[in-house]
N, C-alpha and C positions, 0 to 999 in steps of 0.2 A: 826513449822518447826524445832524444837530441833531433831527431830531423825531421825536418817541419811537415812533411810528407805524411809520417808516421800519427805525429802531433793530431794533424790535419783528420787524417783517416780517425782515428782514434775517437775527436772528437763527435765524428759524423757515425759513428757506432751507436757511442750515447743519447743521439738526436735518433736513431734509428729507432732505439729501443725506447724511447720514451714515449713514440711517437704509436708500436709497436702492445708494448704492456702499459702504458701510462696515458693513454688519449687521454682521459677523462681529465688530467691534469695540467694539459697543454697553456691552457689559460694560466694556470696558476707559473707555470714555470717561467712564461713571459713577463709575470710582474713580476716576478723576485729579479730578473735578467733588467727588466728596464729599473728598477730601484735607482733613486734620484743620486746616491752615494755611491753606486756602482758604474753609474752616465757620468760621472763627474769624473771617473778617474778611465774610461776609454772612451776614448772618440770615437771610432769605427762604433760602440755599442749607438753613441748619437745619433750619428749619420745613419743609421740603419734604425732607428726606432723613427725620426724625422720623415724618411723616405717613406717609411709605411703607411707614416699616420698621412701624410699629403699624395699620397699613393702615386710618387713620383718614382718606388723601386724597381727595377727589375729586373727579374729573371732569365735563368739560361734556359732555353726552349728544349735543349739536349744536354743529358750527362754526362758526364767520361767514366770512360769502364775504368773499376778500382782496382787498383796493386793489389797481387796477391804478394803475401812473404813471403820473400826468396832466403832469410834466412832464420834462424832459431833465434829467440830473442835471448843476449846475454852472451852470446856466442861471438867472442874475439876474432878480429881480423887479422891475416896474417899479413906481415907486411912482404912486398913484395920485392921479387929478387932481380939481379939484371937481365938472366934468361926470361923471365915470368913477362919483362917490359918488352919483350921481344913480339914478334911475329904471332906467333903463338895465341898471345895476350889478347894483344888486337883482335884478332878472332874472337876469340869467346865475348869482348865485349861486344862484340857487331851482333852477335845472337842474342843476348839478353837483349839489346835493345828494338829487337824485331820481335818481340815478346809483350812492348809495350803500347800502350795507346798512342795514339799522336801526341806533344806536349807535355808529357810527362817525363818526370826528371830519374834518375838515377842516384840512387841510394849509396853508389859503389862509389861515385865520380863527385859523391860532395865530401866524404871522407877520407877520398885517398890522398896520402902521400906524397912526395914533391915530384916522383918518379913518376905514378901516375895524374900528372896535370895534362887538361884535356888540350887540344890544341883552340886558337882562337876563333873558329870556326864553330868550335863545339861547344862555347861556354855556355854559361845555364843563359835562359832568355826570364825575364820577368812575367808569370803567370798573372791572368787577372780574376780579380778575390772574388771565389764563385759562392753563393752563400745556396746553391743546392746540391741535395746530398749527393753523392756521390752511388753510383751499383754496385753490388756485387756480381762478380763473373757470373756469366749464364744469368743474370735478369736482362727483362727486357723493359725497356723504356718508353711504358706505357700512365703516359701523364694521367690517365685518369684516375689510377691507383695512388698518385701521389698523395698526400697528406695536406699539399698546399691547396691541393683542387679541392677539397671534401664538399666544398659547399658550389663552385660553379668550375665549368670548363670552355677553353675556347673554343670556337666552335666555327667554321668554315662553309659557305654554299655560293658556290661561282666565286667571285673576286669580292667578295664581304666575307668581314671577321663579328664577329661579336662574341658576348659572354652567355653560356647557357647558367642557367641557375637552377639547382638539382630541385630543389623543395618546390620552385613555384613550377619544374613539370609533372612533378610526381602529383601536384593538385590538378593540374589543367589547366594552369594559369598563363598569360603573357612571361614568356620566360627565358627570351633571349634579349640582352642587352646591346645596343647598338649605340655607343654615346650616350643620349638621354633618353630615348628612345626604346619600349619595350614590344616586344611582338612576340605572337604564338608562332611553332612552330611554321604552320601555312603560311601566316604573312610572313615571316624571315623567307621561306624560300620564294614567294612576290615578290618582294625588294632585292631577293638577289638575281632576279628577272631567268628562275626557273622556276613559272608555275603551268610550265607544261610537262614538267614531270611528276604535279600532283601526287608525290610520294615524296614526306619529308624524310622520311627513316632512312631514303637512300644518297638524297641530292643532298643531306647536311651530313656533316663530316666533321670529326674532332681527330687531328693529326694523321690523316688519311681513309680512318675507319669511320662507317657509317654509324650512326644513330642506333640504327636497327639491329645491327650487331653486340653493340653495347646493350641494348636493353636485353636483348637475348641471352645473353651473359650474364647477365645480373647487374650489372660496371649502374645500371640507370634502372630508375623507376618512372612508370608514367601512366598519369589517367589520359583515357579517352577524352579528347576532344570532340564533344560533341556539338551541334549546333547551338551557338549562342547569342544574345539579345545585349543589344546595348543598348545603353540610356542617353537618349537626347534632353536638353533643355526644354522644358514647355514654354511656350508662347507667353503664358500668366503668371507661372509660378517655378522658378526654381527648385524647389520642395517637390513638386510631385513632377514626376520625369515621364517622357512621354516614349513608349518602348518600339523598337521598330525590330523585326524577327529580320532574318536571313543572313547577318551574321557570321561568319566564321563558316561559312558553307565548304572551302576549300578542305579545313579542316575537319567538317565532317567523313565526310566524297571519303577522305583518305583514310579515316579508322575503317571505313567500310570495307575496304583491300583487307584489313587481316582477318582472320582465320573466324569461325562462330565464336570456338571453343574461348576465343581470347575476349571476345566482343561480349558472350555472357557472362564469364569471371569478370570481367570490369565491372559489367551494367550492378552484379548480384554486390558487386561491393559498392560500389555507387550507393545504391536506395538503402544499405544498415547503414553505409553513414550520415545518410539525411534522417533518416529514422531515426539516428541517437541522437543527430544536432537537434531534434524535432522535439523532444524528451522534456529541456529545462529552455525558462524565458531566456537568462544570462547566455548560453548558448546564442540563443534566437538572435540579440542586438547583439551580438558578436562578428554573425554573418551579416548586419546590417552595414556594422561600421568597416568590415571590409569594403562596402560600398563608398565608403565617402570621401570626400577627396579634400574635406575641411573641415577642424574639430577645433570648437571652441574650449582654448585652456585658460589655466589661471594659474601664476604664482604669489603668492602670496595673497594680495587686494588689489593686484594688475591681472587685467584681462586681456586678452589676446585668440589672437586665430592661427592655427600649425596649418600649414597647405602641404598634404600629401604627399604631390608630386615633386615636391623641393628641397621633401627629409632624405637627406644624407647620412650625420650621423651628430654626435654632438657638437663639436667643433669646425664641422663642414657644412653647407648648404644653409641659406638664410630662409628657412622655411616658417619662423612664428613671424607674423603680420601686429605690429603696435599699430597707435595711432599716427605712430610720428618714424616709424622705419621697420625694419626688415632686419630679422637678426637670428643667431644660431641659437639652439637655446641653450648652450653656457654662455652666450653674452647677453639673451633674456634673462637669468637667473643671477647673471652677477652686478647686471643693473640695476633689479630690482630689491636685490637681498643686501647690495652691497657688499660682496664678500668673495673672496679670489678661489676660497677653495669649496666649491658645491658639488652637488651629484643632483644633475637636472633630471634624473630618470625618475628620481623622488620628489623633488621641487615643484616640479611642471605636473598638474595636476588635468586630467579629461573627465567632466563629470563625478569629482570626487576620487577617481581614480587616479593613481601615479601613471606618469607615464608609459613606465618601464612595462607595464600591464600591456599596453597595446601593443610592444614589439614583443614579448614573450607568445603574443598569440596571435605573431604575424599578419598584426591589421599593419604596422610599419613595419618597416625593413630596414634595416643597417646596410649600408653599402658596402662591397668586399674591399679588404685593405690593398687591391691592386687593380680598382675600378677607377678607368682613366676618363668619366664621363665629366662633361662639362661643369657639373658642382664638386664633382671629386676634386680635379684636378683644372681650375676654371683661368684660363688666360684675363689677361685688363679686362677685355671686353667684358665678356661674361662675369667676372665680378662686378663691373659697372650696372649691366643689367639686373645683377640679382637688388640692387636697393631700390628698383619700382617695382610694380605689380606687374602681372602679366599678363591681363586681362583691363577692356579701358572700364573707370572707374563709375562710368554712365549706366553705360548700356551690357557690362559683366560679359563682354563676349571679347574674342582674342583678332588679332589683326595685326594692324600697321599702326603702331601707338606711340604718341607724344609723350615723353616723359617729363615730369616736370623737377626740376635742379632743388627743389627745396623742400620738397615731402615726398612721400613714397608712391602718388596718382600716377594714375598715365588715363591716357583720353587718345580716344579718336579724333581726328583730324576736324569734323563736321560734331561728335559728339558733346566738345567744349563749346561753352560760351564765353566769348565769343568764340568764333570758327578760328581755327588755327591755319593761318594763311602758308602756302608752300613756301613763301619770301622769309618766314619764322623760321623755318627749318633749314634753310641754306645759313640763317644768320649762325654761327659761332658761339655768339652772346648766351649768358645762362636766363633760360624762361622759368617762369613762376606761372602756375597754373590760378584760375581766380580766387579759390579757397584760401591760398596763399597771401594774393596780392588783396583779399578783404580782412583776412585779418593781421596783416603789417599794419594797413589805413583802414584800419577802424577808428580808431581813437580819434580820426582828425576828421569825421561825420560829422556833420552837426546835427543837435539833438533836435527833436518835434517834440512839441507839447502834448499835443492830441494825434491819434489815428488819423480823422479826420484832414489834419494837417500834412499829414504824409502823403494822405491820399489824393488830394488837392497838387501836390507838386509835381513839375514839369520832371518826367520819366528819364530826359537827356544829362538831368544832374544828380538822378540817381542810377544808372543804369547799373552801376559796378554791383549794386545791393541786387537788384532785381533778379540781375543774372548767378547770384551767387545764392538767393534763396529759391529760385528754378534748379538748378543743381544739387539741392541740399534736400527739393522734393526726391527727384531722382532718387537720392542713396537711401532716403528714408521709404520708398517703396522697394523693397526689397523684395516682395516680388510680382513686382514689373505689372502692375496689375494697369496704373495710369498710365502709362509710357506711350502706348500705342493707339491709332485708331481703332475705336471699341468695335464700330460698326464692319469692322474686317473679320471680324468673330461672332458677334451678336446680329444677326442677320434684322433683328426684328425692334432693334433699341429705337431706330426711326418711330416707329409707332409710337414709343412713348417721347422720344426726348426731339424736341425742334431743331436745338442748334447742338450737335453733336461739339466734345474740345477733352482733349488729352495733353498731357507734358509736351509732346515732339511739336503739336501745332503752336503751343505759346513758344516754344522754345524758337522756332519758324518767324512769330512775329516778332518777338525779340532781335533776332538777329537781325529781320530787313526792317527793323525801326517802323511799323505800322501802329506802335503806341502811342500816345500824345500823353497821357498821366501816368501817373503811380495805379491810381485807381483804376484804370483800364486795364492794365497786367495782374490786379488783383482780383480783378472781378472775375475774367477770362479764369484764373484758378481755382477762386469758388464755386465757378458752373462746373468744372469737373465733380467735383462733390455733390452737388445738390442734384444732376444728373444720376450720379451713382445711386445718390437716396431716390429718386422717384423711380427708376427702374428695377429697381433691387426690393419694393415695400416688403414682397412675402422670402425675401433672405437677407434676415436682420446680421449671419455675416461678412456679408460685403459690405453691409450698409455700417457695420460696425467699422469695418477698414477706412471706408472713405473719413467717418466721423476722425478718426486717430489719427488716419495725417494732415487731414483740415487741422486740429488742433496743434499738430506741433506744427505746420505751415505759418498759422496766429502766434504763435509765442515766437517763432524765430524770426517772423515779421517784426514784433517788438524789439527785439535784442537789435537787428540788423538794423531798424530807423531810429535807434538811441528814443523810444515814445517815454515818457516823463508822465506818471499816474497823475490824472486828473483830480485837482481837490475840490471840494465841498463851494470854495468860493469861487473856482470858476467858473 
């Protein structure tokens, strides 16, 4: 084992067979390899444990066929004679080396003798450190067998790359990765502007070979895509989603191409596994919470919100939401606990549950340690984005959003109060949203004795309060219920209510200053209420909603006008 060749090979056997008889143990062999005492004394282990976790490493897309032994091992060399440096000599080495792969060195020509030293033409070149395994003669170099792929492959259709991910097509799920971006089969081959070939199994491609091929093979598993329904936003409520069919049509059209025989084995497996999900409730909110895209967690006596689409893994993507920032959840759990060495899969709890629950049953996902998607692997920019939301903080819908430099909001341009003028966003300057800029200056409000007193004052010297409890109704209707003109949905609220008023309209007079009091901006927000109660008499529901945020509307009135409890003597 003197040469490094051998060494090298040698090692790659080991990894072969481990990889071979030992899968099951693969994980275990990476933490004893990365052991903090074992990183301390090689670099290259560093460098390559670093790489993976920031999924900055990469791979060689092709192998090199492996040396076979050319000689017995333990079997002495002879040293060579003057005739042997001759003619002769030459010869035979020019055939072994036409034996060899491209790049590959010679076993003969690092050990030989001073007689045979190669000429300068021929010295060794420096090979670059390839960290995959290497083949055995007569395999072929078919990535999808490898060990690194197990879990997803790249994948090809027109001049687009992406990452196929095996588990979410063998369900039917969005399962090709494009940056941040996931697609089903059909839409990948739309975006790679072949959907006139309406056949994904042919136009996508992993290192030349079709889709179709592979699954035929066995290389891939996959449910039928069948037509599917997505969920839009409702107009009232967030909570209940308003469903719109037609869907994944491309997708369908195309299982239609294969055979009966294939289309009843799917469907017959389809309906026993909704019939076992169907079985127990825990199942049931299992397939619910694949729907969600936002789970409220808690560690410890801190609560928080995880946004689905932003979990990474645990040291990547700022997907838990505080009050006050955006963070991953080892730096959620080490804020909270205080403590540098946690395991947040236990920590971070959903409904009583540890985390780690919801990625064992793949309602989250771990992103692959060579996924170069914008949270994997996030330039300045994209770090800077990940510390606001991404959705504006008003009106919960996604756009062109203001962020603001000192808490984690973003707003719409027209959804802030005030309107965020274009002359703001050419400025440089770091902006403070109003939630921000009311509670820096709060303290230096002056206080009102009485309600009354508030209400009585000129609207122009309090405007910062006004605007900032109009926005505070906003987040505290959650869902969206005042936001909008009623009478764009209730066709017939005329009949009962005179003067029709929603958030957008005060928010409308606020901005073009048609107030002259406190009171007039108050008033205009208690008609929203008292509206809701005389239209709503026989659903003491709504009427119960309107009641809840009128009352936290009153109490954060108080807080906001510094009001001072009225005594007995005055």
């Amino acid at each position: 084992m003197k040469s490094k060749v051998n060494v090298k090979n040698g090692m790659y056997d080991l990894l072969d067979w481990l990889e071979r008889e030992r899968s099951d143990h693969i994980d275990l062999f990476w933490r004893c390899v990365f052991e903090e005492s074992i990183l301390n004394q090689y670099v290259t282990l560093q460098k390559l444990r670093n790489s993976l976790l920031d999924g900055s490493f990469q791979f060689e897309p092709k192998l090199p066929e492996k040396l076979e032994k050319e000689e017995t091992e333990g079997k002495k060399r002879k040293e060579p004679s003057e005739e042997e440096n001759g003619e002769g000599n030459s010869v035979k080495k020019k055939k072994k080396k036409k034996t060899r792969s491209v790049g590959e060195e010679d076993d003969d020509e690092e050990q030989a003798g001073p007689s045979g030293q190669a000429a300068p033409a021929q010295k060794k070149k420096s090979k670059k450190l390839c960290f995959s395994s290497p083949l055995k003669r007569g395999e072929k170099g078919n990535i999808w067998t490898w060990g690194i792929f197990k879990n997803q492959i790249p994948v090809t259709c027109g001049d687009k790359e992406g990452f196929l991910n095996r588990q979410r097509l063998a369900k039917g799920e969005e399962c090709i990765a494009v940056g941040r971006q996931w697609y089903t089969p059909g839409e990948f081959e739309k975006f790679a502007g072949k959907a006139s070939c309406r056949n994904w199994k042919q136009s996508i491609r992993c290192e030349g070979t079709t889709l179709g091929k592979l699954i035929q093979e066995g290389h891939l598993k996959v449910k039928s895509y069948k037509r599917s329904t997505k969920a839009k936003k409702s107009l009232l409520s967030d909570r209940v989603p308003t469903v719109s069919a037609g869907e994944g049509d491309d997708d369908f059209d195309e299982e239609e191409q294969d055979s009966s025989s294939d289309r009843q084995s799917s469907t017959n497996t389809t309906e026993e596994e909704d019939d076992a999900g169907e079985q127990t409730e825990e199942q049931s909110d299992d397939r619910e919470d694949v729907h969600k895209t936002v789970f409220k967690v808690t560690c410890g006596d801190v609560a928080a919100t995880l946004h689905k689409k932003r979990f990474v893994s645990g040291i990547l993507g700022k997907c838990i939401r505080t009050e006050k920032s955006w963070m991953t959840p080892v730096d959620f759990v080490k804020e909270v606990l205080c403590e540098t060495d946690v395991s947040w899969k236990k920590d971070i709890t959903c409904e009583g549950k540890p985390l780690g629950d919801l990625i064992e049953k793949n309602i989250l996902s771990c992103h692959s340690l060579f996924c170069d998607c914008r949270l994997c692997a996030p330039d300045s920019e994209d770090l800077d984005n990940q510390k606001n939301d991404d959705e504006c903080w008003i009106c919960r819908s996604e756009g062109k959003l203001v962020e603001c430099d000192y808490c984690p909001r973003s707003f719409h341009q027209t959804c802030h109060l005030p309107h965020v003028e274009d002359a703001i966003l050419e400025d440089e300057s770091l902006w403070a949203c109003t939630f921000c800029v009311f509670t820096k200056y709060k303290e230096s409000f002056s206080s009102m004795e009485t309600t009354a007193a508030a209400l009585s004052c000129n609207i122009s010297e309090h405007m910062q309060q006004c605007q900032y409890l109009l926005l505070y109704l906003y987040n505290t209707d959650q869902q969206q219920i005042f936001a909008t003109n009623p009478t764009l949905y209730l066709s017939d609220q005329t009949t009962v209510v005179t003067t029709p008023m929603w958030f957008g309209r005060v928010a409308e007079k606020l901005q073009e200053k048609q107030y002259q009091t406190v009171g007039d901006f108050v008033s205009d927000v208690h008609l929203i209420f008292t509206n809701c109660a005389s239209y709503n008499r026989d659903n003491p529901e709504f009427t119960a909603m309107g009641v809840t945020v009128k009352e936290f509307f009153d109490r954060e009135f108080e807080n906001a006008f510094k009001i001072q409890e009225e005594t007995a003597d005055s």
